[in-house]
PDB file of N, CA, C and O in Angstrom:
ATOM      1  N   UNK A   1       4.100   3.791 -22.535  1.00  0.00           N
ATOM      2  CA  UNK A   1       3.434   3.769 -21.252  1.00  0.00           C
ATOM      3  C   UNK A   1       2.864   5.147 -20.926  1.00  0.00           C
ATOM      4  O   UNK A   1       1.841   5.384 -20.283  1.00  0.00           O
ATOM      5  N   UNK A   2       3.749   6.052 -21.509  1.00  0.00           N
ATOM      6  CA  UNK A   2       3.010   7.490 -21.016  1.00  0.00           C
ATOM      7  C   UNK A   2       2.269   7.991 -21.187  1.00  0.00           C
ATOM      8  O   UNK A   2       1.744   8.829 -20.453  1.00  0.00           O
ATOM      9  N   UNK A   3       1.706   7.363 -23.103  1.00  0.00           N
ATOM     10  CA  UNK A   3       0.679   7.511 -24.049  1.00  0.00           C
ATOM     11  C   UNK A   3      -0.525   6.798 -23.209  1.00  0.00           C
ATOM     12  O   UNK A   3      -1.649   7.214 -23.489  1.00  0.00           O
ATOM     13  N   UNK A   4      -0.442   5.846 -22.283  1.00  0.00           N
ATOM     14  CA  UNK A   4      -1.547   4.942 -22.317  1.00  0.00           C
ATOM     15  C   UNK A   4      -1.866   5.517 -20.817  1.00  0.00           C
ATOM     16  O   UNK A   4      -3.042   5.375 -20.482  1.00  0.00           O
ATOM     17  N   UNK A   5      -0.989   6.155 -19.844  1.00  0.00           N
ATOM     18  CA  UNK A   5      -1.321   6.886 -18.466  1.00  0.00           C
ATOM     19  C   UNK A   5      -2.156   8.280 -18.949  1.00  0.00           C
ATOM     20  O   UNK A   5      -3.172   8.651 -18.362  1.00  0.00           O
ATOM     21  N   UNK A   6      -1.615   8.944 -20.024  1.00  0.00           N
ATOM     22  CA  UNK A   6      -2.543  10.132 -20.316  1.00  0.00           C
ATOM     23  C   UNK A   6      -4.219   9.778 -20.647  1.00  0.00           C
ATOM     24  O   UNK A   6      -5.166  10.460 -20.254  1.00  0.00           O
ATOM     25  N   UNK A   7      -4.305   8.469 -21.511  1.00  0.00           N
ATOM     26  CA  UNK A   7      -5.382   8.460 -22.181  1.00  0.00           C
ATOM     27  C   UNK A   7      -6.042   8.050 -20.512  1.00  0.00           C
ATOM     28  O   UNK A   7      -7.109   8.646 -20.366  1.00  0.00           O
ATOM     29  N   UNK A   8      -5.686   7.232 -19.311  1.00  0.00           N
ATOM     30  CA  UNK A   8      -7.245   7.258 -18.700  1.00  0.00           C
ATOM     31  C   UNK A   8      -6.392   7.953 -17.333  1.00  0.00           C
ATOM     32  O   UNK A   8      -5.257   7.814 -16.877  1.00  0.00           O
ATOM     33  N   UNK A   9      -7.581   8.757 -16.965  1.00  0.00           N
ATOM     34  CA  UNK A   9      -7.332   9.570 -16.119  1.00  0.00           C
ATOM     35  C   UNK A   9      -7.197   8.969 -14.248  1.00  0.00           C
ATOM     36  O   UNK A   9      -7.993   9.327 -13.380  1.00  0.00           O
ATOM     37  N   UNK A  10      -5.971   7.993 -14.002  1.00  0.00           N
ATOM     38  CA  UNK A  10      -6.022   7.468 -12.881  1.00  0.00           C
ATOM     39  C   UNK A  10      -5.639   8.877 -11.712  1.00  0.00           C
ATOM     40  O   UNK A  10      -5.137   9.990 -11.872  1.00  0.00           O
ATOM     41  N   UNK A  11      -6.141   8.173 -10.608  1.00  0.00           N
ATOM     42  CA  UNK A  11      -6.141   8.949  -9.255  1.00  0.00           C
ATOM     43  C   UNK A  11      -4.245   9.099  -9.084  1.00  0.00           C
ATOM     44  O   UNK A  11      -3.355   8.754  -9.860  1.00  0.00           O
ATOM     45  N   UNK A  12      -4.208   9.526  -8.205  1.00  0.00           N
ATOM     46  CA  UNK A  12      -3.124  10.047  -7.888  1.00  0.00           C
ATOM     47  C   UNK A  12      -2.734   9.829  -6.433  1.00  0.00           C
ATOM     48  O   UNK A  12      -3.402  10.588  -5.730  1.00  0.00           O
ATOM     49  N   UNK A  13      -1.616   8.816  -5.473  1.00  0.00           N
ATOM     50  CA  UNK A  13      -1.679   8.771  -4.086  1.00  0.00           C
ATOM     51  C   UNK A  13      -1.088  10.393  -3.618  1.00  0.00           C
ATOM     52  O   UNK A  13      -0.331  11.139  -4.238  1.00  0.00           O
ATOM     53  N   UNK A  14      -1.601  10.536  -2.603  1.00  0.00           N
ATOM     54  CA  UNK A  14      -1.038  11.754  -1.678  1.00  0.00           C
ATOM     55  C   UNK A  14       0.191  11.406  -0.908  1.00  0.00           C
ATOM     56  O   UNK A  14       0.387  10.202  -0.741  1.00  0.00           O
ATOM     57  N   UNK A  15       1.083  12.280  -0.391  1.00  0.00           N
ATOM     58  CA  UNK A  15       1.985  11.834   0.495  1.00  0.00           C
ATOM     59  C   UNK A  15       1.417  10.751   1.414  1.00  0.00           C
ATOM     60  O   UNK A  15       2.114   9.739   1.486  1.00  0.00           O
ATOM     61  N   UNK A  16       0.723  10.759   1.854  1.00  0.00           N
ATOM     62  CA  UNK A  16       0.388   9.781   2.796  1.00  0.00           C
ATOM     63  C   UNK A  16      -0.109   8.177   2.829  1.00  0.00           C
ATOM     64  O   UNK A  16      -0.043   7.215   3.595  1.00  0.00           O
ATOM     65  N   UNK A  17      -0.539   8.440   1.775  1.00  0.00           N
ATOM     66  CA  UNK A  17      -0.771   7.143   0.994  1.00  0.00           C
ATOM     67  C   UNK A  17       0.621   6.758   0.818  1.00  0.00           C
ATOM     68  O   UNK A  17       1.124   5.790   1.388  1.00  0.00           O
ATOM     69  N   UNK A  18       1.189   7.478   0.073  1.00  0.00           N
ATOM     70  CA  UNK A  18       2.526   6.848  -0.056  1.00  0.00           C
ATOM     71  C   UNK A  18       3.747   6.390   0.732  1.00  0.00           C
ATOM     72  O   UNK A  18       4.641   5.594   0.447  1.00  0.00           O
ATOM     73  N   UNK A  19       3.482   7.229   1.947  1.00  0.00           N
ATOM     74  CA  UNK A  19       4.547   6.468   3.310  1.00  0.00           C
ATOM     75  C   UNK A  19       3.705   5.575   3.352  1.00  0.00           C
ATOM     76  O   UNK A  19       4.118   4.534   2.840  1.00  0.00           O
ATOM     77  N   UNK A  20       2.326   5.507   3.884  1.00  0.00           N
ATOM     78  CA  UNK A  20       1.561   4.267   4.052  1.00  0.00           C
ATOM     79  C   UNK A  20       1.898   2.798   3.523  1.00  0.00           C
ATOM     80  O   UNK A  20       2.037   1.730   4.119  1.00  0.00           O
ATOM     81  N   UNK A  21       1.990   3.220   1.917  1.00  0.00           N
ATOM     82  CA  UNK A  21       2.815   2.111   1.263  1.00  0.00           C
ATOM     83  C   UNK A  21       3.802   1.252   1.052  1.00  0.00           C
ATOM     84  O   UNK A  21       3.945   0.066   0.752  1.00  0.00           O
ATOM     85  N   UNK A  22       4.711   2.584   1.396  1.00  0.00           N
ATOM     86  CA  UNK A  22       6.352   2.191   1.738  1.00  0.00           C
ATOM     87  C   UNK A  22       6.587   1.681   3.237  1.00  0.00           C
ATOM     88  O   UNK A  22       7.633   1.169   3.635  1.00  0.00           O
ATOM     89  N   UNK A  23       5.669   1.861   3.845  1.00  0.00           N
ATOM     90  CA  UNK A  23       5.911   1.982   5.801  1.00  0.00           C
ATOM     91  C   UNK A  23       6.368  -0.071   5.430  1.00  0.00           C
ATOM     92  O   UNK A  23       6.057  -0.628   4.377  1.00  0.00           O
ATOM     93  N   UNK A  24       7.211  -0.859   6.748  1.00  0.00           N
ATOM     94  CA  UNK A  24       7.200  -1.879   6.712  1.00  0.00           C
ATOM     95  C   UNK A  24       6.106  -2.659   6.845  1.00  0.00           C
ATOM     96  O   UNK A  24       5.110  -2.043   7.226  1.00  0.00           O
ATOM     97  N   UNK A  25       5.952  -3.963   6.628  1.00  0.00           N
ATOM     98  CA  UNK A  25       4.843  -4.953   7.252  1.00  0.00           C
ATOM     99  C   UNK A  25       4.635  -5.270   8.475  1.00  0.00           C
ATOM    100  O   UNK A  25       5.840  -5.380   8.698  1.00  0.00           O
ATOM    101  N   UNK A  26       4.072  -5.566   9.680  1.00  0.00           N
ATOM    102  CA  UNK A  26       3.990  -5.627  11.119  1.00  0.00           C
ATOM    103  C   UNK A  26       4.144  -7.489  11.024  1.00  0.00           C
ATOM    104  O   UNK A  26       3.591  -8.134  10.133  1.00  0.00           O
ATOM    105  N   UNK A  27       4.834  -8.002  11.914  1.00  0.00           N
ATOM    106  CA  UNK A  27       4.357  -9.354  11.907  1.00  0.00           C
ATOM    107  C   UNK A  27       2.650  -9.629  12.639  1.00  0.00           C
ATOM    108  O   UNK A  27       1.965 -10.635  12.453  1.00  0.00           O
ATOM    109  N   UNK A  28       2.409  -8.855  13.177  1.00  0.00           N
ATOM    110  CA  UNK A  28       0.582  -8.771  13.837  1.00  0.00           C
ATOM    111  C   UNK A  28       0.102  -8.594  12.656  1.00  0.00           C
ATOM    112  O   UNK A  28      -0.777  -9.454  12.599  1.00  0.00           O
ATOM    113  N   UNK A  29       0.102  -7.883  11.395  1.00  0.00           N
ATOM    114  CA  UNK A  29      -0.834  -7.793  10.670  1.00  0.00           C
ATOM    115  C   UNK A  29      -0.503  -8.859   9.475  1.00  0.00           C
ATOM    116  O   UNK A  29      -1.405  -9.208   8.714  1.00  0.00           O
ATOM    117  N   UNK A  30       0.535  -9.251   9.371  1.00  0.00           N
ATOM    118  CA  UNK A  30       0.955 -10.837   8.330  1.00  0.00           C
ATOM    119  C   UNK A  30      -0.111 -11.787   8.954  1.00  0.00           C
ATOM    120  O   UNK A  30      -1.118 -12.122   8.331  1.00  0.00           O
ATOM    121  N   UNK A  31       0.220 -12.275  10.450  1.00  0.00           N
ATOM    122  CA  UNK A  31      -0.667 -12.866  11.708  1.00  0.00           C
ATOM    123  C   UNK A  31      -1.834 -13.199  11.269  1.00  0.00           C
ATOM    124  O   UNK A  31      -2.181 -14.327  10.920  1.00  0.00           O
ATOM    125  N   UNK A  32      -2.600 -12.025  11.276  1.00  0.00           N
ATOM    126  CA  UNK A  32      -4.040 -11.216  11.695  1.00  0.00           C
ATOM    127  C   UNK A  32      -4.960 -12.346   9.804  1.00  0.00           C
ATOM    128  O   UNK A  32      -5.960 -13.050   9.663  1.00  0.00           O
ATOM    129  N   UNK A  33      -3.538 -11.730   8.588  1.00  0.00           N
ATOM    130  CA  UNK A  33      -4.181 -12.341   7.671  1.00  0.00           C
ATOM    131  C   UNK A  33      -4.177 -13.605   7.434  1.00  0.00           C
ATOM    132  O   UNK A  33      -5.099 -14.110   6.794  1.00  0.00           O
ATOM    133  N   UNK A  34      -3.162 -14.322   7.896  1.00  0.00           N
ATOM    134  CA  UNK A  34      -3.289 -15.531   7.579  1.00  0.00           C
ATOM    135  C   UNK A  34      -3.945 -16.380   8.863  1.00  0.00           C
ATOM    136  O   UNK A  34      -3.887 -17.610   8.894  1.00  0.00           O
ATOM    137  N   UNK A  35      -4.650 -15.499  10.041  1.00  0.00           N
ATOM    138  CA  UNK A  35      -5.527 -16.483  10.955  1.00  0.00           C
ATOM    139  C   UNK A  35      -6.684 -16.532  10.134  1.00  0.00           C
ATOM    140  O   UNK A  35      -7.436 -17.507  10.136  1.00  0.00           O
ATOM    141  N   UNK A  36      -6.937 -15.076   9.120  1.00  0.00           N
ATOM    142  CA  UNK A  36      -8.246 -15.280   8.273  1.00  0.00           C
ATOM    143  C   UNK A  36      -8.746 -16.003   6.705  1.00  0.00           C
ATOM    144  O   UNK A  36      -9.815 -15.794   6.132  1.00  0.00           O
ATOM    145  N   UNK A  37      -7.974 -16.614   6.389  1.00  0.00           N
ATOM    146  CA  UNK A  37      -7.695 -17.521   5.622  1.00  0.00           C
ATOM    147  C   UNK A  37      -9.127 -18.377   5.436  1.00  0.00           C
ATOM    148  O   UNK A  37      -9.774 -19.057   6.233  1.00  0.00           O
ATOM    149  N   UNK A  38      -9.324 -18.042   4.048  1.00  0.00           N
ATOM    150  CA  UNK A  38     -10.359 -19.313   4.253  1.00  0.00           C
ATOM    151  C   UNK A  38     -10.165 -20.624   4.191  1.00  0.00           C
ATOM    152  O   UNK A  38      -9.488 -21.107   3.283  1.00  0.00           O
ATOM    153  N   UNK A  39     -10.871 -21.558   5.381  1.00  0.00           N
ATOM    154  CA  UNK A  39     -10.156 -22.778   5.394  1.00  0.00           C
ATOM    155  C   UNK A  39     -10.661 -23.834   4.611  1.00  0.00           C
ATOM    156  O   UNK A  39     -11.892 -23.806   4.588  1.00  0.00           O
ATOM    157  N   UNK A  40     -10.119 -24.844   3.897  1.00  0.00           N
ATOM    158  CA  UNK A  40      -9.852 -25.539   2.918  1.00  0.00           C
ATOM    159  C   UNK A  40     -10.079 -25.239   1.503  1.00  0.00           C
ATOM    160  O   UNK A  40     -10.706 -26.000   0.766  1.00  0.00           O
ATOM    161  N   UNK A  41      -9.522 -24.032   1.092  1.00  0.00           N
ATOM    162  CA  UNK A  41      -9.525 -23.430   0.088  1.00  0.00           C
ATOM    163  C   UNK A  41      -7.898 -23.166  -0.527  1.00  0.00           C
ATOM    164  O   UNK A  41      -7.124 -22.653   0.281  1.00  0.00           O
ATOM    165  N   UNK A  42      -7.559 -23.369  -1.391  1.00  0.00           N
ATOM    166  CA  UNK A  42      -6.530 -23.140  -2.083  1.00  0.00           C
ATOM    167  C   UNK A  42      -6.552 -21.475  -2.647  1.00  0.00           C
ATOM    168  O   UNK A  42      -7.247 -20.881  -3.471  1.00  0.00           O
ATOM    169  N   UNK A  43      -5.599 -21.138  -1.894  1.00  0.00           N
ATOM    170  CA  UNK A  43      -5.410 -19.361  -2.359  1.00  0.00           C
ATOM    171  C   UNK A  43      -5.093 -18.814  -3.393  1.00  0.00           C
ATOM    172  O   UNK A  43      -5.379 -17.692  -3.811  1.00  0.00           O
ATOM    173  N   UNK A  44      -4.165 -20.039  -4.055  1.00  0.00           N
ATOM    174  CA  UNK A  44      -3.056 -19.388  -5.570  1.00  0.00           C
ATOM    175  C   UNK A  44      -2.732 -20.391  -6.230  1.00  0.00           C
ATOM    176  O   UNK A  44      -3.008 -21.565  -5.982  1.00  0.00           O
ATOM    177  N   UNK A  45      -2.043 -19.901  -7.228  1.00  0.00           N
ATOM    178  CA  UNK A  45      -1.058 -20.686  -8.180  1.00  0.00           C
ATOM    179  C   UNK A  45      -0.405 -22.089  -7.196  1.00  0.00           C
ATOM    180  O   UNK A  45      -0.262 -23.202  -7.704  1.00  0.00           O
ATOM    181  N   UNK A  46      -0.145 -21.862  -6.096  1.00  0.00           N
ATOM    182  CA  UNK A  46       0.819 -22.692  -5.008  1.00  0.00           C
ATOM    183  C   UNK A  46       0.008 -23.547  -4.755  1.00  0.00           C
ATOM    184  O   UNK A  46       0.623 -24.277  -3.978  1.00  0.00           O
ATOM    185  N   UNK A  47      -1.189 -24.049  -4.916  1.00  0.00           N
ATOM    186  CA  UNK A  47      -2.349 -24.660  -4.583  1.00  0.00           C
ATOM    187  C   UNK A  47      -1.809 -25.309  -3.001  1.00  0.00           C
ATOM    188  O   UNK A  47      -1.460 -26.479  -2.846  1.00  0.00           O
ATOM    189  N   UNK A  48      -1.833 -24.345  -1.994  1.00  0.00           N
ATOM    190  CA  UNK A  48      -1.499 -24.592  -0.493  1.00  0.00           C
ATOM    191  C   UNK A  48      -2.705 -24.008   0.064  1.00  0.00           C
ATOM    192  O   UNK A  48      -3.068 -22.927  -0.401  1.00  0.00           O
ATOM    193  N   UNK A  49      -3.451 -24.609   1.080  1.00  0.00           N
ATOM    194  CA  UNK A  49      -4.463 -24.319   1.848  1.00  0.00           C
ATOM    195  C   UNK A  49      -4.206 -23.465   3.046  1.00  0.00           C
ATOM    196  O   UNK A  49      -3.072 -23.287   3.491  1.00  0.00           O
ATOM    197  N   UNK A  50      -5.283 -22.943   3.554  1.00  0.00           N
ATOM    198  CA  UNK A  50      -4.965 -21.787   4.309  1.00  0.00           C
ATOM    199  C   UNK A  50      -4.317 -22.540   5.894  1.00  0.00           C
ATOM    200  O   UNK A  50      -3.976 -21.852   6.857  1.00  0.00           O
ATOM    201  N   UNK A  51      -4.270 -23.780   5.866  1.00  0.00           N
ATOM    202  CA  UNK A  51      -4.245 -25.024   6.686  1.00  0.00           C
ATOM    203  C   UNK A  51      -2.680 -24.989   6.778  1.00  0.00           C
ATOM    204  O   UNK A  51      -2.256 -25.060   7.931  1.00  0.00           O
ATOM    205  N   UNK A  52      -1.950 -24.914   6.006  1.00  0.00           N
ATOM    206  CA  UNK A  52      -0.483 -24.821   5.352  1.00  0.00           C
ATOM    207  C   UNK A  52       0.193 -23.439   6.082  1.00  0.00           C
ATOM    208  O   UNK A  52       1.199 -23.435   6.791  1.00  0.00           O
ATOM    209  N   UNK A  53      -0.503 -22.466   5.771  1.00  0.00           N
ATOM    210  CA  UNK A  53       0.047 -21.225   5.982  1.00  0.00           C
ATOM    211  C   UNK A  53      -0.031 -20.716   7.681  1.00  0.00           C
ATOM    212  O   UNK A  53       0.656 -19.921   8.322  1.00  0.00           O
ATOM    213  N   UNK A  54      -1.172 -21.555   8.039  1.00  0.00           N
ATOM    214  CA  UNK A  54      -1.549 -20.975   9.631  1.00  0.00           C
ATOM    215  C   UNK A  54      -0.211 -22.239  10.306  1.00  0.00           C
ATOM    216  O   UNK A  54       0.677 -21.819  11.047  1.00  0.00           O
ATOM    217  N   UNK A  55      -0.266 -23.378  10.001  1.00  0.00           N
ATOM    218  CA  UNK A  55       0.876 -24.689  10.467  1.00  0.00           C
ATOM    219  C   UNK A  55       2.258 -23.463  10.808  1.00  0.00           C
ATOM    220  O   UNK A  55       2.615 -22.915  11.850  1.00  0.00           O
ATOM    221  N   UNK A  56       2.755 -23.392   9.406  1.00  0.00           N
ATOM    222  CA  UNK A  56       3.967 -22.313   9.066  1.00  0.00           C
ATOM    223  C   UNK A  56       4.049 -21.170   9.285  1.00  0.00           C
ATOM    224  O   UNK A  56       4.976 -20.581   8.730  1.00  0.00           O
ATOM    225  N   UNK A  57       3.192 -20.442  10.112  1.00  0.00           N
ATOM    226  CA  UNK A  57       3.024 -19.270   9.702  1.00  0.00           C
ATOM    227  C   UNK A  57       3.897 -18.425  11.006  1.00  0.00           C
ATOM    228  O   UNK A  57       3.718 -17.219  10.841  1.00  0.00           O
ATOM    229  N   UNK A  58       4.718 -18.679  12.154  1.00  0.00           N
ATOM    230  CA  UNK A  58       6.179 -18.244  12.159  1.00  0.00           C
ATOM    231  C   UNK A  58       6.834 -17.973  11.249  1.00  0.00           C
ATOM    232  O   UNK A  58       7.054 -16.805  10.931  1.00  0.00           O
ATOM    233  N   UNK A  59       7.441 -19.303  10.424  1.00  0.00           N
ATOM    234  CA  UNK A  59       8.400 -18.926   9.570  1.00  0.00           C
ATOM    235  C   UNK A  59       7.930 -18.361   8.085  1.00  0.00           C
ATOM    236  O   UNK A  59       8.835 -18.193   7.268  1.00  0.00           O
ATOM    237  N   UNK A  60       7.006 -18.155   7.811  1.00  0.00           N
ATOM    238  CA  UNK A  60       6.269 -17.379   6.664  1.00  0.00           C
ATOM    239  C   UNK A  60       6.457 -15.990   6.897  1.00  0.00           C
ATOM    240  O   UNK A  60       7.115 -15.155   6.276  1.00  0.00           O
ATOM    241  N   UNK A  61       5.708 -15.905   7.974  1.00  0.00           N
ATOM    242  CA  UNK A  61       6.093 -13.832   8.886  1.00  0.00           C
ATOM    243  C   UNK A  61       7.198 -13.851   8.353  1.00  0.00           C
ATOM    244  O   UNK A  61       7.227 -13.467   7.184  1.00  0.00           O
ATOM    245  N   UNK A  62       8.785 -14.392   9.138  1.00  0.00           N
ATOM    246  CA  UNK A  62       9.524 -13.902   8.937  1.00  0.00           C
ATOM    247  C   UNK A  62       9.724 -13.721   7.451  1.00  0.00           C
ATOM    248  O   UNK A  62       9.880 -12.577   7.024  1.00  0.00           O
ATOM    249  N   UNK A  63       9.731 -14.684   6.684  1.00  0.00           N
ATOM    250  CA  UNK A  63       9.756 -14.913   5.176  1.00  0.00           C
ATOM    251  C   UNK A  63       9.083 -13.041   4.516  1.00  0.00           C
ATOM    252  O   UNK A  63       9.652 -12.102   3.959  1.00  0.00           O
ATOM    253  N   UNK A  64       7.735 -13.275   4.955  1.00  0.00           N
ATOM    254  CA  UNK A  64       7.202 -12.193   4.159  1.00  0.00           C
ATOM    255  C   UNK A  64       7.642 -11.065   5.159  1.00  0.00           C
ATOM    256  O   UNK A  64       8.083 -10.214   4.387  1.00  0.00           O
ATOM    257  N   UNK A  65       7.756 -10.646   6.224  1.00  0.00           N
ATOM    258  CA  UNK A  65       8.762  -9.401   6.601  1.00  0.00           C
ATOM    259  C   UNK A  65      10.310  -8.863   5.489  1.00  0.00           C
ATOM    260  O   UNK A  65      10.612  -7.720   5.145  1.00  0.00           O
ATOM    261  N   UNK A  66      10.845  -9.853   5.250  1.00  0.00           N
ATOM    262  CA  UNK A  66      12.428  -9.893   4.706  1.00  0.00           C
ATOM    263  C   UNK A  66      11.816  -9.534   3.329  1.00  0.00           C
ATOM    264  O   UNK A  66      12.507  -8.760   2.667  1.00  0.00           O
ATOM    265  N   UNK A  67      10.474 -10.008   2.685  1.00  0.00           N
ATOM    266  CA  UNK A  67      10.517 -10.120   0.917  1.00  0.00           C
ATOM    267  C   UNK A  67       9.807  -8.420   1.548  1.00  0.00           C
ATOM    268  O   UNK A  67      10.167  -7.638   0.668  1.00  0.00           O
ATOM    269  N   UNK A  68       9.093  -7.684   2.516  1.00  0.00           N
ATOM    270  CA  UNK A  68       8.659  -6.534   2.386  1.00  0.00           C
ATOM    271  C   UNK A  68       9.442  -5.324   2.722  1.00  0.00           C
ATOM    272  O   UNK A  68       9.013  -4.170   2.726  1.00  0.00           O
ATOM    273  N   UNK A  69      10.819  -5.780   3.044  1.00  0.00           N
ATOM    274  CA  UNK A  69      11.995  -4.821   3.064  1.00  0.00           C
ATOM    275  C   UNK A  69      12.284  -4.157   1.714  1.00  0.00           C
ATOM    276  O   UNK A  69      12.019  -3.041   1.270  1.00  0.00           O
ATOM    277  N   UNK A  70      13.066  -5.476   1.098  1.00  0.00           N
ATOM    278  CA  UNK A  70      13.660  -5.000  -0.143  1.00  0.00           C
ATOM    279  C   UNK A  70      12.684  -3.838  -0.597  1.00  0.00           C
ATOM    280  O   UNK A  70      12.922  -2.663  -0.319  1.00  0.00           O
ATOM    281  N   UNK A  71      11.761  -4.172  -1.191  1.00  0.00           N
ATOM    282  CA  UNK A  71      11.001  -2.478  -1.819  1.00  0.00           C
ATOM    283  C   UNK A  71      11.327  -1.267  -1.203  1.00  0.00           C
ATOM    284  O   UNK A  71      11.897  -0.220  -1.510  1.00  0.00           O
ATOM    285  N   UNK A  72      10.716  -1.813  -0.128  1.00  0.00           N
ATOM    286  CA  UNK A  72      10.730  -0.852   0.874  1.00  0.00           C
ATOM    287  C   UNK A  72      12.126   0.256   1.110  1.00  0.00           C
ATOM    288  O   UNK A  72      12.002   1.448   1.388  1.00  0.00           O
ATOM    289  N   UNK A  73      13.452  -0.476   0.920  1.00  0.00           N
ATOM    290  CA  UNK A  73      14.769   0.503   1.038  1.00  0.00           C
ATOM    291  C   UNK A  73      15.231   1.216  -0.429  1.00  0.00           C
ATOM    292  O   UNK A  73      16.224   1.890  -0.704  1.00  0.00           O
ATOM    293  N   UNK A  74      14.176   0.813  -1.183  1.00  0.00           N
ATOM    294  CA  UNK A  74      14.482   1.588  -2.555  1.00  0.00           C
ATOM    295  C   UNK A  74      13.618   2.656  -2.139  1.00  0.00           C
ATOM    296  O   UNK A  74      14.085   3.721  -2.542  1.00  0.00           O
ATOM    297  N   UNK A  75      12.330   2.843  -1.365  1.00  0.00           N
ATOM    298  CA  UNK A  75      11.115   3.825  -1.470  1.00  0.00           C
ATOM    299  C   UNK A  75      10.194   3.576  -2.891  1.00  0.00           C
ATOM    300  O   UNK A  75      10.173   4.382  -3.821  1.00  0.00           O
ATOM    301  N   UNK A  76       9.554   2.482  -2.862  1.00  0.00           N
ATOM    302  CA  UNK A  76       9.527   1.866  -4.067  1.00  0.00           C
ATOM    303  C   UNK A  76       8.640   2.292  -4.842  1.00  0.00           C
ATOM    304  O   UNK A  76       8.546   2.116  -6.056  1.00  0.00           O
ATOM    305  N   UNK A  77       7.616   3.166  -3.774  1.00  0.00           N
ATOM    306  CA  UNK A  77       6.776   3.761  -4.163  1.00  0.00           C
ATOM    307  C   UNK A  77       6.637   5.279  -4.093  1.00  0.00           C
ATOM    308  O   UNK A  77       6.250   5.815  -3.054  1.00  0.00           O
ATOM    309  N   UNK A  78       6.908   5.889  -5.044  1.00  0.00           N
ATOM    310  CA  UNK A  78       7.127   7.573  -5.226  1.00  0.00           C
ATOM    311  C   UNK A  78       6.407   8.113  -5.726  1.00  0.00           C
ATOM    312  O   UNK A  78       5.741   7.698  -6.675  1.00  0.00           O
ATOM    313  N   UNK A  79       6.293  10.104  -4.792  1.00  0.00           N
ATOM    314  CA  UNK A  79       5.545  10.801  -5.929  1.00  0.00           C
ATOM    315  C   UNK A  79       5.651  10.763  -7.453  1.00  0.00           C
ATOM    316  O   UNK A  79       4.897  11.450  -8.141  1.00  0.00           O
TER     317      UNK A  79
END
């Protein structure tokens, strides 16, 4: 892996980028994406419509709040 990071020359985050990264998820901005959903379109592998996610999308927040912890208490993302 180290051989193949030397050969192309990627950017580098700054401190700030990197709290940015690590900072938690807001339930307003989980919200915000799944009101923008395009509608009757299948998003993923899950073939669930954006119809699905706005219905659920209380208990999804909480869902994706809890899965954006875990990283988050390792600092998952480091200089």
């Amino acid at each position: 892996m180290d051989k193949v990071l030397d050969i192309y020359n990627l950017s580098r985050l700054n401190q700030v980028e990197i709290q940015n990264l690590n900072r938690p998820l807001t339930s307003n901005e989980i919200e915000v994406i799944i009101k923008s959903l395009p509608v009757k379109k299948s998003l993923g592998p899950d073939g669930f419509v954006a119809e699905f996610y706005q219905t659920f999308k209380d208990k999804l927040t909480l869902i994706l709040i809890q899965c954006s912890e875990k990283p988050r208490r390792r600092a998952y993302f480091q200089t």
